[in-house]
N, C-alpha and C positions, 0 to 999 in steps of 0.2 A: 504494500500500500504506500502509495506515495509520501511522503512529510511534507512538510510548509514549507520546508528550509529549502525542498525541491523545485520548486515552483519559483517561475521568472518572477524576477521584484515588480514588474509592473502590476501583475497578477495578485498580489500578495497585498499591495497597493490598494486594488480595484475590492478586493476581499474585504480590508479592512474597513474600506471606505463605505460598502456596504452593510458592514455588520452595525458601524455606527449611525447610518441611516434607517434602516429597520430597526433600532435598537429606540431611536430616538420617536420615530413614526408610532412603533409598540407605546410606548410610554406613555404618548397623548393621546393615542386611541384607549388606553386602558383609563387615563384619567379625566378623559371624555364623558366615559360610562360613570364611573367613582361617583365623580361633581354629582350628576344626576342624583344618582341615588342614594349621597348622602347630605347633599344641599335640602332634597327631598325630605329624608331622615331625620333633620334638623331641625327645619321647618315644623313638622310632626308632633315631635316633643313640644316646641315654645306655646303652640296652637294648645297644647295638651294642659302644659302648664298654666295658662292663662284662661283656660277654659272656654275657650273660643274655636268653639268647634263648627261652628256657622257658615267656617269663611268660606264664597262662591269657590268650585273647582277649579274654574277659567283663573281667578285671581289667584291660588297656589301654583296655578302652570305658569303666568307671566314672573311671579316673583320667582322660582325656581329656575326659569333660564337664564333668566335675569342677573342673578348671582352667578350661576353655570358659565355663564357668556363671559364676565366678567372677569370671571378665576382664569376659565378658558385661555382666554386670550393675552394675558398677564405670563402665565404659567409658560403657554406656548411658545412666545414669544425668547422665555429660559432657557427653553430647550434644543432653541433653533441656535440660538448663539452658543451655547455649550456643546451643541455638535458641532458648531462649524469652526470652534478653535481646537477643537479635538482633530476635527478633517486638517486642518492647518499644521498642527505639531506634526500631522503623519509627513506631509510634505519637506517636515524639515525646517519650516519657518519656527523661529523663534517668536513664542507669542507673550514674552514675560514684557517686553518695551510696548508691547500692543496694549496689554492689561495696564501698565502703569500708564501707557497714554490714556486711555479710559477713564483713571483713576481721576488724574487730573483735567482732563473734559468735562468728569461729572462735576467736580469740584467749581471750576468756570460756570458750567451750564445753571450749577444752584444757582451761583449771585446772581445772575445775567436772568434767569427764568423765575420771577417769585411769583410774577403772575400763574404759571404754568403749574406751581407746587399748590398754591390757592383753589385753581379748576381740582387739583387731584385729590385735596383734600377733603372739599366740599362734595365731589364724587364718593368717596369713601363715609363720608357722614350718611349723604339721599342713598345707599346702599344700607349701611348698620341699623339707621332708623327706620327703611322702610318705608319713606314718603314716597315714591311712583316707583313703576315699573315697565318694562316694555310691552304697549298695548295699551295703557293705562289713557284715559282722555286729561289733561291736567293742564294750567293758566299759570305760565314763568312768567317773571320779566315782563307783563300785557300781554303775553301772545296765548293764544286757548288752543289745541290743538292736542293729537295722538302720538302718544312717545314712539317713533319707529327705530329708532335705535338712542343706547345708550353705552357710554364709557365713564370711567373716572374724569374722564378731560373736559364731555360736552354731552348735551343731550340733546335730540334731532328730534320736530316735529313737525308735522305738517296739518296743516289748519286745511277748512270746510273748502275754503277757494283751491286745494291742494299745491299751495304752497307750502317748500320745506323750509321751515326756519331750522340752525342750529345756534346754540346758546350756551354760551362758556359755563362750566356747574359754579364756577367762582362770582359767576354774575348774581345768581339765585339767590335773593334774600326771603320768597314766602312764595311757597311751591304747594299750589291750590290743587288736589287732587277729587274730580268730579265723578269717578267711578271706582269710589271705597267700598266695599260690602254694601253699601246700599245707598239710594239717592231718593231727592223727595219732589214731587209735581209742587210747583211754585206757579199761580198761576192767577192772575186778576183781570176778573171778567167787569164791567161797565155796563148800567141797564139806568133808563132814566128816570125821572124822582115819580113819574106817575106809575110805577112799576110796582105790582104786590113780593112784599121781598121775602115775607115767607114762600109764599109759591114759588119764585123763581129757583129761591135755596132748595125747596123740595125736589124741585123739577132736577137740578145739578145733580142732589144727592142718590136719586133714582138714578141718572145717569153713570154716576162713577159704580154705583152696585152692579148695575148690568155690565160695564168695564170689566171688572174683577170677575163677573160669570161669565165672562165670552170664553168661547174656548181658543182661541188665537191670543188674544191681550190677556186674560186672568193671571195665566204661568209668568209674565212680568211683573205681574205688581204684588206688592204686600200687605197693603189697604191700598181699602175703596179710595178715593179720592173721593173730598167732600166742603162745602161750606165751613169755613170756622169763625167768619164774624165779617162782618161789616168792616173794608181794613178805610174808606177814608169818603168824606164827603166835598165831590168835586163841584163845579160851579153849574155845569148842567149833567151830572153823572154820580149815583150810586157804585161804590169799588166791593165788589164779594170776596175776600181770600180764599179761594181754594187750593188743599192740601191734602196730598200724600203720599205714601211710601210705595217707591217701587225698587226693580232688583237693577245693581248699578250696572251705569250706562242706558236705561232704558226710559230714563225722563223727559227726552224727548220727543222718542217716540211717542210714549203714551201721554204726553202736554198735548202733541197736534190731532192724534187722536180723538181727544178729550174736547178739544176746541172745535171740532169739524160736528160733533156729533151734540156740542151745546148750542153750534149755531143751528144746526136744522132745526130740535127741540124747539126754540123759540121762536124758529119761523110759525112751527106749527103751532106752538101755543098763543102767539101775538105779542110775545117778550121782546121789547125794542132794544138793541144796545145801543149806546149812548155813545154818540158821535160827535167830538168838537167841531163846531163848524161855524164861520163866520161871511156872513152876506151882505156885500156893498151894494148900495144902492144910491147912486146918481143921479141928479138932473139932468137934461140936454144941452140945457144951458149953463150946466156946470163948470167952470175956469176948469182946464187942466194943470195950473199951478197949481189947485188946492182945496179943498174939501173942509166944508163945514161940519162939527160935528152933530150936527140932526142929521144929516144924510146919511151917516154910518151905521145899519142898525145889526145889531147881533143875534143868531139866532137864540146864542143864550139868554137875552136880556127877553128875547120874545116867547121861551123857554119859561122865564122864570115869573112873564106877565101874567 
C-alpha cells in the first residue's frame, strides 16, 4: 500500500488542502444544524421559565433564525479565515507578520471605527433583549416597515411602497415592535349629533360578534371588537372608540374589514357618518379680491342650526 511520503508533493499538497476544506465545510454544516436546535432549546426553557407558553409558533420561528442567522454568520465567517491561514502555512507562507499585521489593523480600525463598534453593540443588545426579529412589522428611526434582514451592524426594511430602507442599529433609540404576540383594532368611526348612539354602538357590536364567528376572520382575532365609549365630541361629528384584540400582524387586516362591513351596516340602517365639509357660496357680483364674511357659510354652522 502506498504511504504519503510516496506521493508527489503536489498531490500531498492538493490532499491537505482538501482535508482542510471538508474539514472546515463539516464544521459549519454541523453547526448549522447545532444553532437550530439549541437556539430552539433555549428558547424553550426561558418561555418555560416565565410561563409564557402563549407565544405564536411563527414568532419562535422568526426569533430562532434570527439568533441562528446571527451566530451563523459571525461563526462562519471564523472558520473561513482559520482555514485559509491554515491553507496559507501549507504553502509555506509565513502567517505570524500576517497575524501581527491584523493585530494592529484591528487596533487602528477601533479608534478610527467607534461608530461601527456602536451599530454592533446596539445589535447585540435588539438580539439579548428581544425587541424584533426577522419578519417582524416594526417603526425605527420614523420608518414602519418589515425586518427583511438583520445583522449586528444594521437592520433592513422595507415599507408598504416596497421600498428598502436600511438603518445603522446605532441609530435606534425606540424600536416600536407592531407584531408582538398580539395587536389591538384601534379604530374611530364619526356619525352625526342627530345619530341614536346606543343603536349605532349596538349595531358595531353585532358587527365585530359576527367578525369573531366568520369562519375566514374568527381564527384572527381574540375578541370581538366593540364600542368602548364615546372617545371625543367634534364640531359637527360624534367619535365611537372601537376596540380589540387580534392575533399579531393581523390588525389591519381585520380594521379594513371591520370598516367595509360598518359602512354597509349603516347604509342599511340610515346611520350617517359625519363628514367635515365646508360650502362657499358667492355673489356674481362678488370682487375677486375678497369675500365678505356673510357669504361664507358652513355646512357645520348649518349643521348645528
Amino acid at each position: 500500500m502506498p504511504q504519503l511520503s510516496d506521493l508527489p508533493p503536489w498531490v500531498v499538497l492538493a490532499l491537505r488542502v482538501g482535508i482542510i476544506v471538508l474539514a472546515g465545510t463539516g464544521i459549519y454544516l454541523a453547526l448549522r444544524t447545532a444553532l437550530r436546535v439549541g437556539t430552539r432549546h433555549i428558547i424553550d426553557l426561558r418561555l418555560a421559565e416565565k410561563g409564557t407558553r402563549d407565544v405564536p409558533v411563527a414568532e419562535l420561528e422568526r426569533r430562532v433564525n434570527t439568533i441562528a442567522t446571527l451566530v451563523l454568520k459571525s461563526v462562519g465567517t471564523l472558520i473561513a479565515i482559520i482555514a485559509g491561514l491554515m491553507v496559507l502555512d501549507l504553502f509555506g507562507i509565513d502567517i505570524g507578520p500576517a497575524l501581527a499585521g491584523l493585530g494592529i489593523a484591528g487596533i487602528a480600525i477601533g479608534f478610527g471605527a467607534q461608530t461601527l463598534v456602536r451599530d454592533w453593540l446596539a445589535g447585540i443588545f435588539i438580539v439579548l433583549e428581544n425587541q424584533y426579529n426577522t419578519g417582524d412589522v416594526v417603526r425605527i428611526v420614523g420608518v414602519d416597515g418589515t425586518v427583511e434582514d438583520f445583522s449586528l451592524r444594521r437592520t433592513t426594511l422595507r415599507d408598504l411602497d416596497g421600498t428598502l430602507h436600511t438603518v445603522p442599529n446605532g441609530a435606534i433609540v425606540v424600536a416600536s415592535n407592531m407584531t408582538r404576540l398580539w395587536a389591538r383594532v384601534n379604530l374611530d368611526i364619526s356619525v352625526t349629533y342627530d345619530t341614536d348612539i346606543d343603536r349605532a354602538s349596538a349595531i358595531i357590536d353585532r358587527i365585530g360578534e359576527e367578525l369573531l364567528a366568520d369562519e375566514q376572520w374568527g381564527p384572527r382575532l381574540l375578541e370581538a371588537p366593540s364600542v368602548v365609549r364615546v372617545a371625543g365630541l367634534a364640531d359637527s361629528a360624534v367619535m365611537l372608540k372601537i376596540l380589540g384584540r387580534v392575533h399579531a400582524a393581523e390588525q389591519w387586516a381585520v380594521t379594513g374589514e371591520l370598516r367595509r362591513r360598518i359602512l354597509a351596516e349603516f347604509a342599511r340602517a340610515g346611520i350617517e357618518i359625519a363628514v367635515r365639509q365646508r360650502l362657499v357660496v358667492s355673489s356674481p357680483d362678488q370682487p375677486k379680491t375678497g369675500q365678505s364674511s356673510e357669504e361664507a357659510v358652513s355646512t357645520d354652522d348649518a349643521d348645528r342650526g
